[in-house]
C-alpha positions in Angstrom: 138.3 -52.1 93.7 141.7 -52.5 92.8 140.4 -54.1 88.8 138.9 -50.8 88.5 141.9 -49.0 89.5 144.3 -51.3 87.1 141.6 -50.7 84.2 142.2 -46.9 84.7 146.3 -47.1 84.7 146.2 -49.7 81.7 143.8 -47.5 80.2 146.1 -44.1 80.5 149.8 -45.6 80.2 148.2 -46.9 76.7 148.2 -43.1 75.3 151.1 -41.9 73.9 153.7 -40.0 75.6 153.2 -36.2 76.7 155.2 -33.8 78.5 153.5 -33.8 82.2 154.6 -32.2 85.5 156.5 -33.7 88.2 154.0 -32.2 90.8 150.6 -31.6 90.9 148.7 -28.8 93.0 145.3 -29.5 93.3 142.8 -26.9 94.4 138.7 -26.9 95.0 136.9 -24.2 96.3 133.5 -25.4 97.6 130.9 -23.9 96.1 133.3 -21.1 94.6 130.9 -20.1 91.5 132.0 -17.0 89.3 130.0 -14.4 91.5 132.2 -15.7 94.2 135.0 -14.1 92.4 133.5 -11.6 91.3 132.8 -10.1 94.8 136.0 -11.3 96.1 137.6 -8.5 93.4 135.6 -6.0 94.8 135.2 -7.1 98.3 139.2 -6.0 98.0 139.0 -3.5 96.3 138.9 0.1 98.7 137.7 2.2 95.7 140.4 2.6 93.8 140.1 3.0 90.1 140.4 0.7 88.1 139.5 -2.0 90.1 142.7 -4.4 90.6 142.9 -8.1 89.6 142.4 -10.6 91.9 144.8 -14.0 92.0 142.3 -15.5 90.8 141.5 -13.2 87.9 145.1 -13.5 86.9 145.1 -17.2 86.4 141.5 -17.7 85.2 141.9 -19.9 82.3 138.0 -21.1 81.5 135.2 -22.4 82.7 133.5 -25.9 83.6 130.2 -28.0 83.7 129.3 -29.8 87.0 126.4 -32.2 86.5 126.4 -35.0 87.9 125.3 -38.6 86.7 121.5 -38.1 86.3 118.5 -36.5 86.0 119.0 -33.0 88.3 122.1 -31.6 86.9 122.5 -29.9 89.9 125.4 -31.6 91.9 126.2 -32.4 95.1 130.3 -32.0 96.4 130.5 -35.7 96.6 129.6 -36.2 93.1 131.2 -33.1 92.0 134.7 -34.3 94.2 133.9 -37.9 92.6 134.4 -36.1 89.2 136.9 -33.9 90.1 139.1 -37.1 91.7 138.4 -40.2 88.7 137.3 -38.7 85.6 134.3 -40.8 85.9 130.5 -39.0 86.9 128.6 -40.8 89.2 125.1 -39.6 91.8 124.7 -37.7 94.1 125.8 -38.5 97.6 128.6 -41.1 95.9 132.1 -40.7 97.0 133.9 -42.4 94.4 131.6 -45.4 92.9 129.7 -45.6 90.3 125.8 -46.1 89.3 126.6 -49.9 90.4 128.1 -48.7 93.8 131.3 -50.2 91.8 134.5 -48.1 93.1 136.3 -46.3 90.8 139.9 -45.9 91.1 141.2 -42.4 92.2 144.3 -39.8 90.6 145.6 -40.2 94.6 145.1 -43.7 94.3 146.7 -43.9 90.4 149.5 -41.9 92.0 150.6 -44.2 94.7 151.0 -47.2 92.7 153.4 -45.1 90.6 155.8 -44.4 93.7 154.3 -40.4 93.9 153.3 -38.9 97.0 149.8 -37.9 98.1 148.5 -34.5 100.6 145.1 -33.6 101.4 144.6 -30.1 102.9 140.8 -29.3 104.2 139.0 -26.7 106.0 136.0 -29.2 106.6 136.8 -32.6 108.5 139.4 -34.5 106.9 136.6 -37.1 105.8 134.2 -34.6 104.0 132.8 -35.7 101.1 135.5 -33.2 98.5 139.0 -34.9 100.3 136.9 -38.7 100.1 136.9 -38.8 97.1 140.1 -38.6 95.9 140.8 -41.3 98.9 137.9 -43.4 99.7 135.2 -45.3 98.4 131.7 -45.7 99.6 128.0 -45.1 99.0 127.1 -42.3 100.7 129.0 -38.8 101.8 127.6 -38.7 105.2 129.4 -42.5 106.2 131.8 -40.4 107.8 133.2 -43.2 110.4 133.3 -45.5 107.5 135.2 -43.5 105.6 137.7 -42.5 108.0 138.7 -46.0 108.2 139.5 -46.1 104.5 142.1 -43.8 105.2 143.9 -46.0 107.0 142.6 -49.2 105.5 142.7 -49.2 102.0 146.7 -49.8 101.0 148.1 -49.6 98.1 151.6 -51.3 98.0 151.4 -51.7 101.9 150.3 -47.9 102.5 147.6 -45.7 102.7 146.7 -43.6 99.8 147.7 -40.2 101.5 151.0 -39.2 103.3 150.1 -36.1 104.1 146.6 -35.2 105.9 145.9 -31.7 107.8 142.7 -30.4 108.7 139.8 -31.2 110.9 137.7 -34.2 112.1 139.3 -35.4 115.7 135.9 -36.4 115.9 135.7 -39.3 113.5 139.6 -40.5 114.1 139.1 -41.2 117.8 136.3 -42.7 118.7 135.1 -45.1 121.1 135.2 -48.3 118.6 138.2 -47.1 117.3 141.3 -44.7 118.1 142.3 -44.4 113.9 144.9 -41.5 115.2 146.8 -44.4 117.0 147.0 -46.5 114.2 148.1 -44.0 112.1 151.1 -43.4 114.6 152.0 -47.3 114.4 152.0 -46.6 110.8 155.0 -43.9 111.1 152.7 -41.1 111.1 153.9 -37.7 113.2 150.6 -36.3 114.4 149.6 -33.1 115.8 146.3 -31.9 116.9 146.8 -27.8 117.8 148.4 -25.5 115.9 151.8 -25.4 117.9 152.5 -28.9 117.3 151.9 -28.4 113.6 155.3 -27.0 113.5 156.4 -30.1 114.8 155.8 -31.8 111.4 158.8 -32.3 109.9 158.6 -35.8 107.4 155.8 -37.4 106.0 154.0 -39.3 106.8 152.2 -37.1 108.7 148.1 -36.5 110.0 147.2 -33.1 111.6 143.7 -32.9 112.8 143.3 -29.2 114.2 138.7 -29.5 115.2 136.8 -32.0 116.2 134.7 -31.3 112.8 135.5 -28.7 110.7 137.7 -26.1 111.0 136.6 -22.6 112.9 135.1 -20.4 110.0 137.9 -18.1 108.8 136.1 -14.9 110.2 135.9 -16.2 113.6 139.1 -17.9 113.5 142.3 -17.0 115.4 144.3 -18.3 112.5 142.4 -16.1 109.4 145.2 -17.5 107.4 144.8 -21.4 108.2 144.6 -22.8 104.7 147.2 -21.0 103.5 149.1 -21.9 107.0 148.3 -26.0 106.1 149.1 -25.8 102.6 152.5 -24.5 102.9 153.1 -27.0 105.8 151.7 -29.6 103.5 154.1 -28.3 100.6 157.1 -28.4 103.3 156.6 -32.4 103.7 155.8 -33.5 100.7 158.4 -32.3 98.1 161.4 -34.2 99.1 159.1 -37.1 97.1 161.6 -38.2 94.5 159.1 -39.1 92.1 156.6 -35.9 92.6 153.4 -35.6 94.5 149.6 -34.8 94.3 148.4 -31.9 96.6 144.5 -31.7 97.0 143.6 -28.2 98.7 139.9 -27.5 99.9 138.8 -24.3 100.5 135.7 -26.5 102.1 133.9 -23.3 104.6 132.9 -21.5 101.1 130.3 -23.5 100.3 128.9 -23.6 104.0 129.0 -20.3 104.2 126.9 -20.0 100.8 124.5 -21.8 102.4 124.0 -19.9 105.1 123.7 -17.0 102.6 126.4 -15.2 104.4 128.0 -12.8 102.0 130.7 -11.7 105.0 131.4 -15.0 105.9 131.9 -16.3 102.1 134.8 -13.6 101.3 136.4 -14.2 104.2 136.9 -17.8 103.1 137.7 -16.3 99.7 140.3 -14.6 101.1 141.8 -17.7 103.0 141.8 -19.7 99.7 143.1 -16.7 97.9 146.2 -16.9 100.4 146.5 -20.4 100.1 146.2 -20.2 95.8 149.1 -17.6 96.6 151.2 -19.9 98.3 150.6 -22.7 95.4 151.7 -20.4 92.9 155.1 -19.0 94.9 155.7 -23.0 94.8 155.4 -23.2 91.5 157.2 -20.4 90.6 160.1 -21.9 92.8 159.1 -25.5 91.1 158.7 -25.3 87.8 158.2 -29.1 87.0 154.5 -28.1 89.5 151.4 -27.6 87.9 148.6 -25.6 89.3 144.7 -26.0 88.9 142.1 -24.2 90.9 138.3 -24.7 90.6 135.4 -25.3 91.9 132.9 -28.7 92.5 129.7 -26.7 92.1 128.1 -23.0 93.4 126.3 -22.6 95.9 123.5 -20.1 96.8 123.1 -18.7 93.8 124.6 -15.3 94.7 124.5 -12.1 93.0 126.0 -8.6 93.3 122.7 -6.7 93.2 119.8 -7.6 94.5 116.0 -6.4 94.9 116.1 -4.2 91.3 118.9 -2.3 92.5 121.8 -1.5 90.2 124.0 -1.6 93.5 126.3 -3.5 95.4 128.5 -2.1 98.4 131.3 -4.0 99.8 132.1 -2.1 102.3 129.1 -2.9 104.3 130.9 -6.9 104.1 133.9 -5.3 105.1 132.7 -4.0 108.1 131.1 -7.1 109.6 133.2 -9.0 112.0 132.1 -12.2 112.5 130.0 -15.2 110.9 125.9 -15.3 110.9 125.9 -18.4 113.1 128.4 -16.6 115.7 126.9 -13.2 115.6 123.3 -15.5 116.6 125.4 -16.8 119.6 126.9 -13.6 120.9 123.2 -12.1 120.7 121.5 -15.0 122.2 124.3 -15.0 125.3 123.8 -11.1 126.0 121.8 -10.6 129.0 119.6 -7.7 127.7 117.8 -6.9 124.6 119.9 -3.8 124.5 123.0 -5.3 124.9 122.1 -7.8 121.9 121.9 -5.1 120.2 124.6 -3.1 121.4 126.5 -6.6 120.2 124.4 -6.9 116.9 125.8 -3.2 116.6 130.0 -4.0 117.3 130.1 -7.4 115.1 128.4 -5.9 112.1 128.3 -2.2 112.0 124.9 -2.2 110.4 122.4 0.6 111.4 119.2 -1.1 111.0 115.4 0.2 111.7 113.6 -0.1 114.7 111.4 -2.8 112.9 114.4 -4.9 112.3 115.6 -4.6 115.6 112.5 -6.3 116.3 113.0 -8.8 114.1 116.5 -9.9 115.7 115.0 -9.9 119.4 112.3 -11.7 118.1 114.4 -14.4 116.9 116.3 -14.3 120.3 115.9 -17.4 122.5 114.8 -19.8 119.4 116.9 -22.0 117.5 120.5 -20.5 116.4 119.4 -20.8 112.6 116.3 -18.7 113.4 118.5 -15.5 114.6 121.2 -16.5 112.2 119.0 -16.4 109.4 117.6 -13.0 110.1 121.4 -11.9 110.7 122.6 -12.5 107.3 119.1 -11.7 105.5 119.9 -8.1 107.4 123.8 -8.0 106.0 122.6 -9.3 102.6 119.9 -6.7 102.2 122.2 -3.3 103.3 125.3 -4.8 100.7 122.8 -5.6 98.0 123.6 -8.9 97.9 121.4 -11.7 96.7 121.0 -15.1 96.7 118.6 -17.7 95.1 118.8 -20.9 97.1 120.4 -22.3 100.7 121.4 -25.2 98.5 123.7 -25.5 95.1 123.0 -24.5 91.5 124.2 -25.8 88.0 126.1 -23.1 86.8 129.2 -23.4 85.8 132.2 -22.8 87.8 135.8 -21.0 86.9 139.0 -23.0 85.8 142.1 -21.4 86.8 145.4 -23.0 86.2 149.3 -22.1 86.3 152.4 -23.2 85.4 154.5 -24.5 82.1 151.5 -27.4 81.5 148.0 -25.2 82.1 147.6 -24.8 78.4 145.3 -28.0 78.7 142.6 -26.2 80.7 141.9 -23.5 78.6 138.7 -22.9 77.4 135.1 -24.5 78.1 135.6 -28.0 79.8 133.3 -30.9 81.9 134.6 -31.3 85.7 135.6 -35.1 84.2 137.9 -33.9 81.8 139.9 -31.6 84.2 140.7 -35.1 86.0 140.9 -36.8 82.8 144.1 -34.6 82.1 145.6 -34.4 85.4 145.2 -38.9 85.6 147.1 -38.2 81.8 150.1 -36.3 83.3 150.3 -38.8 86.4 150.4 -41.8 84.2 152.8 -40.4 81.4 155.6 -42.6 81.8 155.2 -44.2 84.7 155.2 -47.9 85.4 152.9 -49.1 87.7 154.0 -51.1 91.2 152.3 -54.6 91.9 149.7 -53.7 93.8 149.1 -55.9 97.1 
C-alpha cells in the first residue's frame, strides 16, 4: 500500500514545477449528468425570459468520460470515485485498487504525507463508495464495516488520512464489534452526532455523523440546506492548515434519487449541491490561493426533458411536489382510508391524476414501499414530461466545472483520470514528502 503510494509522489514531484493552489475544493455530484443541469436551470427558472444561468452554468468549463476499467463502459461510483481520487481506472465495485486488488495510493492520501489537511463532506454515509475512495482501500464498495475501519486505521505519519469527516453512517462507526466513534475521540477528534452539536466543532480534527446511513433526502429534510450547512462547517475547520487542504464534497442523494426516477427529488438535491457549490466559490473568492472543481462520477437514469414524443417539459409540476417518491409511498400506505391516501397523494404532490391512476396508487397500497413508490414517481414523471431510460447509470459523459485563478487546466474534453491526474500535479508541486510510518 504505502509502495504504491510513494510510486505515485516520486512519480509527480519528478515533473517540473507549476504554479498550483494552496487549497483544493473538491466537488462530485452523484450521478449529476448534463440533463441534471439542464433541468436544474429551468426547475429555477419561474418563467422569466431569458432563462437565467445557473451556478453551475457559470462555471461550466467542459466535459468528461467515465468508463471504467473494462468491458461495460458504463461505471459504477466506486470506480468512477476510484478515478476521480488516484488518476488510475480500475472495475467496478473497487474502491481504490486496481485489476490486481493492488491499492492505489489516493490525492487525500498524497496530501497527508505532504503536511496538507484532508475533509470529506457526504450526504450518503461517510463510508459510501464516492468519499472511500479518496480514503480507503478495499475490494468491494458494499464492505462498508471494513471500510469504516480504514478511516481510522490506515495512518499516514501517525494519522488518519482525513481531519475533517461530516455526514452520515452512525451505523457503521458504532457497532457492536467495534465503537470506531470512541477511537476517533482518543484520537483528538471533537465529535457531534445532531445538528446542534455541529456548531460545537471548532478545531479539527473533527467526525460528525448526523444518520445512521445516509442523510434524510433534501426534500424531506428539516435542514434543505445540509450540504451546504457541512461544507461551510467543513471550510470553518480546515483553513487554519498552514500548508493548505483537500475538501472532497458529495452531493451523494442525486444519484439515488435518479434511480428512483424521481425528477422532484433529483432537483431538490440539485439545489442542495447548488448551495453548497455557492459556498465553495464565496471561499474562493475570499481565498484566492483555492481552486474549485465540480463534476460528476457518472449519470444516472438516463433522464430527459421531454418524454413520450412530446416537445414539452413543465417544471412547475416538480415544483409543486413536496416530498420524495419513497416518502410520499409511506404517507399513503400509513393513511387509514383510500380517500385519505389520496387526499395525501393530493397535498404532497399537487398532481390531478385520472380516476384510472387513482387506481393504480391504491392498488399499489399495502405491498412493498417500491411498488407504490414506483407508481408515484412514474405519475410525477409522466405530468412534467420527464423521462428516464434506466433505474441504473449510463456512459454519458458528465460536466466539468471549475473556478478560481488555476481552472484553465480543465477546460475542454477530458477522462475522469486526468481531472485527478491534475489536481495529484498541483498537490505534489513543490512539496517534499514526510517519512511515512
Amino acid at each position: 500500500m504505502h509502495f504504491r503510494l510513494l510510486l505515485t509522489v516520486s512519480c509527480f514531484l519528478a515533473l517540473p514545477a507549476v504554479a498550483a493552489p494552496k487549497n483544493i475544493i473538491y466537488m462530485i455530484g452523484d450521478g449529476m449528468g448534463p440533463a441534471y443541469l439542464t433541468a436544474y436551470r429551468y426547475y429555477l427558472n419561474q418563467g422569466e425570459r431569458p432563462v437565467q444561468q445557473t451556478i453551475f452554468d457559470q462555471l461550466l468549463v467542459g466535459a468528461s468520460s467515465t468508463y471504467p476499467d473494462d468491458d461495460t463502459l458504463v461505471t459504477d461510483s466506486a470506480a468512477g470515485a476510484t478515478a476521480l481520487a488516484t488518476g488510475v481506472k480500475s472495475f467496478n465495485g473497487a474502491i481504490s485498487v486496481n485489476r490486481q486488488h493492488i491499492p492505489i495510493g489516493t490525492m487525500m492520501q498524497l496530501a497527508k504525507r505532504l503536511g496538507k489537511a484532508n475533509g470529506i463532506v457526504a450526504s450518503s454515509q461517510v463510508n459510501h463508495a464516492t468519499p472511500a475512495a479518496f480514503v480507503a482501500h478495499n475490494v468491494h464498495r458494499r464492505n462498508y464495516e471494513a471500510i469504516a475501519d480504514m478511516y481510522l486505521d490506515y495512518r499516514i505519519n501517525g494519522q488518519p488520512v482525513a481531519d475533517v469527516i461530516l455526514g452520515g453512517g452512525t451505523s457503521y462507526f458504532i457497532r457492536d464489534d467495534r465503537n470506531l466513534v470512541a477511537e476517533f475521540k482518543q484520537q483528538g477528534y471533537q465529535y457531534a452526532d445532531n445538528w446542534q452539536d455541529l456548531n460545537q466543532l471548532t478545531t479539527k480534527p473533527a467526525l460528525a455523523l448526523l444518520d445512521q446511513i445516509g442523510l434524510p433526502a433534501a426534500l424531506n429534510s428539516e435542514h434543505p440546506s445540509q450540504l451546504a450547512t457541512l461544507t461551510q462547517k467543513a471550510l470553518e475547520l480546515l483553513s487554519p492548515a498552514e500548508k493548505g487542504f483537500v475538501l472532497m464534497v458529495e452531493g451523494s442523494q442525486i444519484d439515488w434519487c435518479g434511480h428512483d426516477n424521481d425528477i422532484a427529488c433529483a432537483m431538490a438535491e440539485m439545489h442542495d449541491f447548488a448551495k453548497a457549490v455557492a459556498v465553495a466559490k464565496a471561499y474562493v473568492d475570499a481565498n484566492p490561493d483555492t481552486l474549485l472543481v465540480i463534476t460528476a462520477d457518472h449519470e444516472t437514469g438516463g433522464m430527459s426533458l421531454g418524454a413520450d414524443g412530446k416537445y414539452l417539459w413543465l417544471p412547475e409540476v416538480v415544483r409543486g411536489v413536496k416530498a420524495t417518491g419513497r416518502r410520499i409511498a409511506d404517507e399513503m400506505n400509513a393513511a387509514d382510508s383510500e380517500q385519505a391516501a389520496l387526499a395525501r397523494w393530493q397535498a404532497l404532490t399537487g398532481v390531478n391524476i385520472t380516476d384510472e391512476e387513482q387506481q393504480q396508487l391504491l392498488a399499489a397500497r399495502g405491498k412493498e414501499q417500491k411498488d407504490l413508490r414506483d407508481v408515484a414517481v412514474r405519475l410525477v414523471a409522466k405530468y412534467s414530461y420527464t423521462g428516464w431510460t434506466t433505474g441504473g447509470h449510463t456512459g454519458a459523459d458528465v460536466p466539468v466545472m471549475a473556478y478560481g485563478k488555476y481552472s484553465e487546466a480543465f477546460r475542454g474534453f477530458m477522462d475522469n483520470t486526468d481531472i485527478a491526474k491534475q489536481l495529484i500535479r498541483y498537490i505534489s508541486t513543490n512539496q517534499t514528502p514526510k517519512a511515512s510510518e
